[in-house]
Structure formats: structure tokens, C-alpha cells
SEMI-135212 format. One record per residue (C-alpha): residue number from 1; x, y, z. Coordinates in pm, 1 decimal. Layout:
REM SEMI-135212
(atom NUM,(X,Y,Z)),
...
END
This chain:
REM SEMI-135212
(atom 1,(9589.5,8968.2,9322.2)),
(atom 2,(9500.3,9345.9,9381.7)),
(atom 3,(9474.2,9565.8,9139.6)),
(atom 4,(9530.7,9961.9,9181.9)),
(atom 5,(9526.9,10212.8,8872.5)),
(atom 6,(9855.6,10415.1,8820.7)),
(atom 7,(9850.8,10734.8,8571.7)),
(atom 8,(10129.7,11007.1,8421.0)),
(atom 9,(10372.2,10905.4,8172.2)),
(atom 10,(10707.0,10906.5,8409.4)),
(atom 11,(10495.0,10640.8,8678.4)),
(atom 12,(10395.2,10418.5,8391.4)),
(atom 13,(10702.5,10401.4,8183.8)),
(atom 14,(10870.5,10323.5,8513.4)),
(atom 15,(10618.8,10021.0,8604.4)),
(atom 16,(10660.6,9926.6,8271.2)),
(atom 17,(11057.2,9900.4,8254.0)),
(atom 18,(11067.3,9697.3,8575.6)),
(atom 19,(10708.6,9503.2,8587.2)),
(atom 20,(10571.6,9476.3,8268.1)),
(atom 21,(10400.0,9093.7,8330.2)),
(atom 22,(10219.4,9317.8,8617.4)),
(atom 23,(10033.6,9546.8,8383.9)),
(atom 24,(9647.3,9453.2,8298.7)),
(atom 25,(9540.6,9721.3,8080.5)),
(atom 26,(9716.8,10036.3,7926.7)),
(atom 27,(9523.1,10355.8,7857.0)),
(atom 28,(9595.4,10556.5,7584.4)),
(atom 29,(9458.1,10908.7,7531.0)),
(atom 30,(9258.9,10901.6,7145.5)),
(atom 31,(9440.6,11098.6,6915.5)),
(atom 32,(9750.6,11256.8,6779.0)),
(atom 33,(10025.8,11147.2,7008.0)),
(atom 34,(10331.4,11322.7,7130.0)),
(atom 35,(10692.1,11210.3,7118.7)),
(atom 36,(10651.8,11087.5,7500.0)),
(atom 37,(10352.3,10926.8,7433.6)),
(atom 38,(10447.0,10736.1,7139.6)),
(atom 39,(10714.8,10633.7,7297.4)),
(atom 40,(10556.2,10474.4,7578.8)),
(atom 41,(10344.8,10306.1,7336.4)),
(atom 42,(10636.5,10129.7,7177.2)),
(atom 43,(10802.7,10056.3,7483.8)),
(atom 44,(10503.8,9884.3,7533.7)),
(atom 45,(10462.6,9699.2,7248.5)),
(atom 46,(10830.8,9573.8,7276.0)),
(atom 47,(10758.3,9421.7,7650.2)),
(atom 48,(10438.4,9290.4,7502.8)),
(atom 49,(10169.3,9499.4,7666.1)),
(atom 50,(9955.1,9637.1,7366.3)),
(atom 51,(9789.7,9986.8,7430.0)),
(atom 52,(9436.9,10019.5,7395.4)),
(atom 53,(9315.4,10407.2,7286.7)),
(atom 54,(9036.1,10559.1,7487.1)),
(atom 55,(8876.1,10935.2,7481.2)),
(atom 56,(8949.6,11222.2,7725.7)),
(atom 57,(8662.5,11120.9,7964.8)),
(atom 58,(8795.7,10783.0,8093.4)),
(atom 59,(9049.6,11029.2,8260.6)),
(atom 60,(8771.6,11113.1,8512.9)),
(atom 61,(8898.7,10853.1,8694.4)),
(atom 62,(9220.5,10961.7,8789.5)),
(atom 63,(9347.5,11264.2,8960.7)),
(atom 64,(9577.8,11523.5,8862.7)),
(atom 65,(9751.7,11558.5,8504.2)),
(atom 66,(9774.8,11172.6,8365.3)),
(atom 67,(9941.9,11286.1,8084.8)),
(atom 68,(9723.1,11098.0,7838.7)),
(atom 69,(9793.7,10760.4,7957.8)),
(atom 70,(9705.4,10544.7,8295.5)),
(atom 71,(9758.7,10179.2,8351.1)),
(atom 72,(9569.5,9929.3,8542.4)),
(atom 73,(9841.1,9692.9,8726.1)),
(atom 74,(9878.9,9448.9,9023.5)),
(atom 75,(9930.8,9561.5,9325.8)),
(atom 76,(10242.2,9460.1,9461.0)),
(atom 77,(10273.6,9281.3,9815.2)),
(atom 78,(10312.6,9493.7,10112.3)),
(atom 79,(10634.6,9485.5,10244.3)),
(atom 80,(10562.7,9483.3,10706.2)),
(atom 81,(10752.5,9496.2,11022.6)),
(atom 82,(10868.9,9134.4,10927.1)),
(atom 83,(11036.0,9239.8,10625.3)),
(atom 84,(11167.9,9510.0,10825.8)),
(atom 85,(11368.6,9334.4,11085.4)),
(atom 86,(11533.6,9112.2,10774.2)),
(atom 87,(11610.3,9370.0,10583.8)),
(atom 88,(11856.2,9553.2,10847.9)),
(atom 89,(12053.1,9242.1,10913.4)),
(atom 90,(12146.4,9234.4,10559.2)),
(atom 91,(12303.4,9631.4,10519.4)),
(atom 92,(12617.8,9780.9,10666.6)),
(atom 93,(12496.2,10135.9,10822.3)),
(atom 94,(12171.2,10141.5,10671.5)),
(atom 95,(11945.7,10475.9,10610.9)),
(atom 96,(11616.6,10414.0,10738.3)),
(atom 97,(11348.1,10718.3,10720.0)),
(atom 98,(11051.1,10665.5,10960.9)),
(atom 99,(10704.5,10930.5,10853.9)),
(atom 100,(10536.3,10984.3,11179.7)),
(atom 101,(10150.5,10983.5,11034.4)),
(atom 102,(10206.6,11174.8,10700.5)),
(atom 103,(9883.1,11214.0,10541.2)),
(atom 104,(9868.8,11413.0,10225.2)),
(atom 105,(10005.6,11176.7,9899.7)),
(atom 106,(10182.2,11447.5,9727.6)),
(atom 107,(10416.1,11508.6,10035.5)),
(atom 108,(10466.6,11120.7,10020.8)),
(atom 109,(10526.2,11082.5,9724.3)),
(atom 110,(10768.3,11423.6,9734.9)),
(atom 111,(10957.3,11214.0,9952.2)),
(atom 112,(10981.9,10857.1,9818.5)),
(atom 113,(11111.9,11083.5,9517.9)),
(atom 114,(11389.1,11249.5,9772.5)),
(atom 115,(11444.0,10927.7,9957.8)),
(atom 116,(11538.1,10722.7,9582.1)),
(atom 117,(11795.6,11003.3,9497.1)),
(atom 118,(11994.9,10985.0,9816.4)),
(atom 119,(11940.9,10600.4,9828.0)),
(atom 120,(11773.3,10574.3,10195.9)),
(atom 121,(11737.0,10212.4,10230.6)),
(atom 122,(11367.8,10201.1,10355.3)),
(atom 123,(11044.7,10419.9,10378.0)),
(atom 124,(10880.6,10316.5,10715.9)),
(atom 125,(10505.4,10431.2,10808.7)),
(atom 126,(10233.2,10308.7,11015.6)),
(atom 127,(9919.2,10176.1,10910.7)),
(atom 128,(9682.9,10350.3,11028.6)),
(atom 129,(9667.1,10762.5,11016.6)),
(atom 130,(9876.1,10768.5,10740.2)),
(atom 131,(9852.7,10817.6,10326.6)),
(atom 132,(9969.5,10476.9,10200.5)),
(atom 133,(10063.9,10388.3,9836.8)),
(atom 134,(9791.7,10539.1,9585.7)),
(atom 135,(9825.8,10662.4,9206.8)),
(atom 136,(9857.5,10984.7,9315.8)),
(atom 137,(10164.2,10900.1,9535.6)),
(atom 138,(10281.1,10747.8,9218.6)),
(atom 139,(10230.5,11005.6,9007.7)),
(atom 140,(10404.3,11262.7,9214.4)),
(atom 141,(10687.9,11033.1,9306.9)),
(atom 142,(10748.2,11028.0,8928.5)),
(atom 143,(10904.3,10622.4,8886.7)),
(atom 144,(11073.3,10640.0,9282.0)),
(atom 145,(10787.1,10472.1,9444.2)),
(atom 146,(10858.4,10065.3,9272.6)),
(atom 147,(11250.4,10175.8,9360.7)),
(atom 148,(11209.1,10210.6,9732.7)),
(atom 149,(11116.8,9978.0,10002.7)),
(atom 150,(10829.7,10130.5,10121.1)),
(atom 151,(10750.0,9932.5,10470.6)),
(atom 152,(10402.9,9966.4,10670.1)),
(atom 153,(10414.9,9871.6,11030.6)),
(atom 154,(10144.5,9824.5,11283.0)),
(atom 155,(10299.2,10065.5,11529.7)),
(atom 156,(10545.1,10290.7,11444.1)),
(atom 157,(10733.9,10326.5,11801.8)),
(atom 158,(10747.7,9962.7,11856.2)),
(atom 159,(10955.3,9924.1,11468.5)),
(atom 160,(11168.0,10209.2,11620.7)),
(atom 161,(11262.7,10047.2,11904.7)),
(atom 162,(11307.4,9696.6,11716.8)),
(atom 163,(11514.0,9886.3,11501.5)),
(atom 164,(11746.8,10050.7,11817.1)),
(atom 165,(11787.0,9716.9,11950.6)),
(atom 166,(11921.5,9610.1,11609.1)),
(atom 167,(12188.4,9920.8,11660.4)),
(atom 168,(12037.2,10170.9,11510.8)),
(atom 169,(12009.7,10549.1,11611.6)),
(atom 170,(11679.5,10789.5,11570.5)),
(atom 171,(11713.7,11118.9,11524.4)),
(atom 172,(11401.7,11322.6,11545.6)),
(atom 173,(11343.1,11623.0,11343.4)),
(atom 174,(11184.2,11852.7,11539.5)),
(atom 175,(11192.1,12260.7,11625.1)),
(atom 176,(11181.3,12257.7,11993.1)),
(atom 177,(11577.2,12180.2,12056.7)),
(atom 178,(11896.3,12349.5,12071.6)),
(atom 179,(12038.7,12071.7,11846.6)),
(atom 180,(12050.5,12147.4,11486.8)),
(atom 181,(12076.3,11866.1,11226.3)),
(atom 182,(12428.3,11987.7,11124.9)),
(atom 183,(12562.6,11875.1,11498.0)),
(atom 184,(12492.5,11535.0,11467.4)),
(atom 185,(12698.6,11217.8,11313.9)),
(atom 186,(12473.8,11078.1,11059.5)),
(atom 187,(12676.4,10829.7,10876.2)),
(atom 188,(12602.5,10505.4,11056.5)),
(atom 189,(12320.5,10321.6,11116.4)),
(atom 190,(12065.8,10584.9,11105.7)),
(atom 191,(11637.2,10660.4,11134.8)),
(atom 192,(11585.3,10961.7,11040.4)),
(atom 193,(11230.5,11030.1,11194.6)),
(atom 194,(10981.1,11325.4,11062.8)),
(atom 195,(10639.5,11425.0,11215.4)),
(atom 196,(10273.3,11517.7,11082.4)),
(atom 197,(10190.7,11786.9,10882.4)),
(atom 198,(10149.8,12030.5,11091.8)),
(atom 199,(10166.4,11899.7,11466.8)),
(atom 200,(10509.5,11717.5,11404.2)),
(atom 201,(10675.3,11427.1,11591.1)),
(atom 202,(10350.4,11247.0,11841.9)),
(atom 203,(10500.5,11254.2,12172.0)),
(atom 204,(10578.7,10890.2,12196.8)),
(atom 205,(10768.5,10921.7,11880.2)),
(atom 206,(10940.8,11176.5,11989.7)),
(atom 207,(11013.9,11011.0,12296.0)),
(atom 208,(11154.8,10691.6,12145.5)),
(atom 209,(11440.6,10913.6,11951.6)),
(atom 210,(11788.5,10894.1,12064.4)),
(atom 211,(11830.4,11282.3,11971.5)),
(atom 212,(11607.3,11547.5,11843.1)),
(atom 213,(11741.1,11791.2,11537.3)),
(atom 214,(11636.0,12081.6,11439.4)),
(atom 215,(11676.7,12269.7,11074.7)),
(atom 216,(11809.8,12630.8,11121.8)),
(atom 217,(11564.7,12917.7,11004.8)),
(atom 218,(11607.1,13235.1,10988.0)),
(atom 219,(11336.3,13395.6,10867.6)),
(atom 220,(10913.5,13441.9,10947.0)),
(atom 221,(10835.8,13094.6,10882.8)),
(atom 222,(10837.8,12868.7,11195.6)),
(atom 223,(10883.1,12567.2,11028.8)),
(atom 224,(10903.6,12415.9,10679.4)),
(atom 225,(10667.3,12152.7,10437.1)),
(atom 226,(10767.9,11809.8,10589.7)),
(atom 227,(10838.7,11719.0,10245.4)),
(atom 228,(11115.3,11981.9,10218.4)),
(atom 229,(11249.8,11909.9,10557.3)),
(atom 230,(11254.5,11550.8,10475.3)),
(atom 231,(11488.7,11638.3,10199.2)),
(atom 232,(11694.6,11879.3,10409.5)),
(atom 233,(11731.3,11618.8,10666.6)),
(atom 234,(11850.6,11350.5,10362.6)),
(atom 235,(12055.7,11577.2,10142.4)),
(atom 236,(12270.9,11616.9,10505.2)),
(atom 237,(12281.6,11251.2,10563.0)),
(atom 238,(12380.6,11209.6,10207.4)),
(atom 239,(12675.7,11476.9,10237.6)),
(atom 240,(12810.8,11357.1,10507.3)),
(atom 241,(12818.4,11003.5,10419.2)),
(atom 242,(12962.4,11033.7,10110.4)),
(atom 243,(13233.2,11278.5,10233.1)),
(atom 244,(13107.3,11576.1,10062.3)),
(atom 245,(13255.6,11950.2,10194.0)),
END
């Protein structure tokens, strides 16, 4: 089985709580420990995973603040376009989000972070030209990437339009409409579909949504991180499916 190195004390405590036969090696940063760190350690120890102490430099490894403790795990199995179509026959107006090429991890992982607090039902992105599943993802996601259905396709149009035959609708977020996100019904079966950094929504992305949204702005900025619009976009879905004024 593959292995991939996670790192930061909210990622590991969350691998921990739900996979704990999954974890090969815990790191521990040498020395005094702090409350969070101790407690990881015991949590540990409890789920039978014993904590090995290491210095500072076999950090280098990782990226960003690991918070004194990494993990070396199994990497779980992919979920693809198969698991896809069985998924949707088994939900009742289902929240899909489809990431048109998103490439930076911390925007990812930003996201998988939004999408587990409004409960979207599955992350979809493509294989290729896209940041897949990586510590730092992890790390940023902060426990929310083992909690959603993350789902890599081949070709993101084609699990679109498999999806649309299956009855559900694609809204595209994108600036260049008259439509704003707030006109549209988004408490059915829904795809909420967000472009690039920078470029947005590919043309044959665009193309294959049922109805193009755009966020309202007001001020200098002509358009917003696609990790904040992502949450705009699901905060909106979430209000309006659970009734909220």
C-alpha cells in the first residue's frame, strides 16, 4: 500500500481518531511537550500507535508549521468516476462541488475545509492539471480532508455531464453574467462548479453548465481567491437549503 507523510497536530489527531491501524510511524518533536502535544501522544498510546521522539531537523521534510509532530500513514484508495456515478444514486439532492484545475494545495485544502462544514457530499477534480491530495492539503484542511469524498476523474466535463444525466444541475461560478448566485434555486440536486486560479471556468467547462453565477462586488477587486468564492458559493447553498433568512 502507498504511503504519504501527513504533519500538524489538527491533521494527525484527525487520522488518528478515524484510522489509527493506517498509521506507520509517529513523529514526535524531542523535548518538553505542550498540552496539545502530549495529548496527541496519549491519544496515541490509547489506539496503540507508540510515538517515537525525533529532533527539530527531521522536520526538513515537511512543509509549513508541523507543529512538532508528522506521521507516516497509508495512503488511502482513490475514490474515481466509478465511485462517482454510485455514490449519486444513493443521496436525495446531493451537493456536489466540481474544481475546474485548482492548483495551489492551500486553496484545496481551504476548501475541503469549507466543503466539510456545509456537508457538500463530494469534492470532484480532474487528474491531470490539478493539486491532488498532499500533506500540505492536509495540513491546511486541518482534519476535513479523511471527512470528504474527495473524487478524481479522468475528464472533468465528461463526470459533469454523467452527473446531468443522473439529474443533476451545474451552476458555474463565473464573472462574465448578469446572473448572480443569489438568483438561482440551489437546494436540489446541485454541482456547484469553480474555475482556475486566475483564468476561471475552461471554456468547455463552462460550456457544460446549466447556468453561470456570478458573486456581487462592489469594490476594486475584479474577482475574489477561488477559495473564498468557493465558500461564498457553499455558505449560499447551505442557507438556502436549510431554510435560513
Amino acid at each position: 500500500m502507498k504511503q504519504e507523510l501527513i504533519y500538524g497536530l489538527h491533521a494527525v489527531e484527525k487520522f488518528l481518531k478515524q484510522s489509527p491501524h493506517l498509521v506507520y510511524r509517529l513523529s514526535v518533536i524531542k523535548g518538553r511537550l505542550n498540552n496539545r502535544q502530549q495529548s496527541l501522544v496519549d491519544q496515541a498510546k490509547s489506539l496503540g500507535v507508540v510515538a517515537e521522539f525525533v529532533p527539530k531537523s527531521a522536520f526538513n521534510v515537511t512543509e509549513g508549521n508541523h507543529q512538532g509532530v508528522m506521521a507516516l500513514v497509508a495512503q488511502k484508495p482513490q475514490m474515481n468516476e466509478s465511485d462517482l456515478e454510485s455514490l449519486i444514486e444513493g443521496l436525495d439532492n446531493p451537493l456536489f462541488l466540481f474544481l475546474d484545475e485548482v492548483q495551489d494545495p492551500h486553496n484545496l485544502g481551504a476548501i475541503l475545509r469549507t466543503a466539510d462544514a456545509v456537508g457538500v457530499d463530494a469534492v470532484i477534480i480532474p487528474k491531470h492539471n490539478s493539486v491532488g491530495m498532499n500533506a500540505t492539503v492536509r495540513k491546511v484542511a486541518s482534519g476535513a480532508a479523511d471527512n470528504v469524498r474527495l473524487i478524481v476523474v479522468s475528464n472533468l466535463v465528461r463526470s459533469m455531464k454523467a452527473m446531468q444525466q443522473s439529474g443533476m444541475w451545474m451552476i458555474g461560478m463565473a464573472g462574465e453574467t448578469d446572473e448572480t448566485l443569489y438568483d438561482h434555486n440551489l437546494t436540489g440536486s446541485i454541482g456547484i462548479v469553480m474555475g482556475t486560479e486566475g483564468s476561471g471556468l475552461r471554456r468547455l467547462t463552462k460550456e457544460a453548465c446549466d447556468h453561470l453565477a456570478a458573486i456581487p462586488m462592489v469594490g476594486v477587486a475584479e474577482s475574489l481567491n477561488v477559495s473564498v468564492a468557493t465558500g461564498v458559493a457553499l455558505y449560499e447553498a447551505y442557507r438556502q437549503r436549510h431554510q435560513i433568512r
